[in-house]
C-alpha atoms as one frame of an Amber mdcrd trajectory, in Angstrom:
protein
 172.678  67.436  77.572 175.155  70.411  77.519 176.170  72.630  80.509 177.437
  76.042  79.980 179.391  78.395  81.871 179.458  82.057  81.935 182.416  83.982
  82.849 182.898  87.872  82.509 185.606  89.998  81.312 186.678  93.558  80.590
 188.199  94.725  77.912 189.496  98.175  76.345 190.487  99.538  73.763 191.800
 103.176  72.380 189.324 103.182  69.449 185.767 102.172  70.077 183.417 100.092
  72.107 182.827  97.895  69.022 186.762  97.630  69.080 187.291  96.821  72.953
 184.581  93.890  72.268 186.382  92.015  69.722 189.619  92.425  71.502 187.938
  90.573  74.438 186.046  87.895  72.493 189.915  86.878  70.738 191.603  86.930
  73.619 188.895  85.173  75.463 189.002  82.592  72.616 192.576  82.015  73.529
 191.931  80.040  76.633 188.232  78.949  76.098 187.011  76.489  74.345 183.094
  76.417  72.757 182.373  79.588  72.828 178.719  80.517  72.030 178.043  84.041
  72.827 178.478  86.676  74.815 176.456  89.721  76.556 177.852  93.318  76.879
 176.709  93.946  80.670 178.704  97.490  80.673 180.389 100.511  78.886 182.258
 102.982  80.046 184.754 105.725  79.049 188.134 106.932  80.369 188.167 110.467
  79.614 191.177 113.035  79.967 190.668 116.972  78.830 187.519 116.560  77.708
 188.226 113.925  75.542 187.672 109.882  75.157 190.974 108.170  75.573 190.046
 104.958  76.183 186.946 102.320  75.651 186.115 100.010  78.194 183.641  97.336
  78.556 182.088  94.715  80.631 180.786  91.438  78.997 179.259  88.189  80.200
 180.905  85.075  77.649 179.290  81.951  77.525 180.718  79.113  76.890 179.987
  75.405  76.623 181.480  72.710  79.213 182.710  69.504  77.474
């Protein structure tokens, strides 16, 4: 029987939401071991004169207990 455990992050990034996700999932992958997926809960924008300056978002990871 396996138990997982979900823990959520936020992560940004300059360039794009698709960009802030994988810079969470590799440094999420730094400390945690079986890793099996992972659930954008939120994204949001920084904005500054009208423009997009920075990506964030919110995701659940799940990962698997050994």
């Amino acid at each position: 029987m396996a138990v997982a455990r979900v823990s959520k992050i936020t992560a940004s990034s300059p360039k794009s939401f698709q960009d802030a996700v994988d810079a969470g999932l590799a440094r999420a992958a730094k400390t945690l071991r079986g890793i099996t997926g992972l659930h954008v809960v939120e994204e949001k924008a920084k904005v500054e004169k009208g423009k997009i300056t920075e990506y964030r978002v919110t995701m659940d990871i799940t990962f698997v207990l050994e």
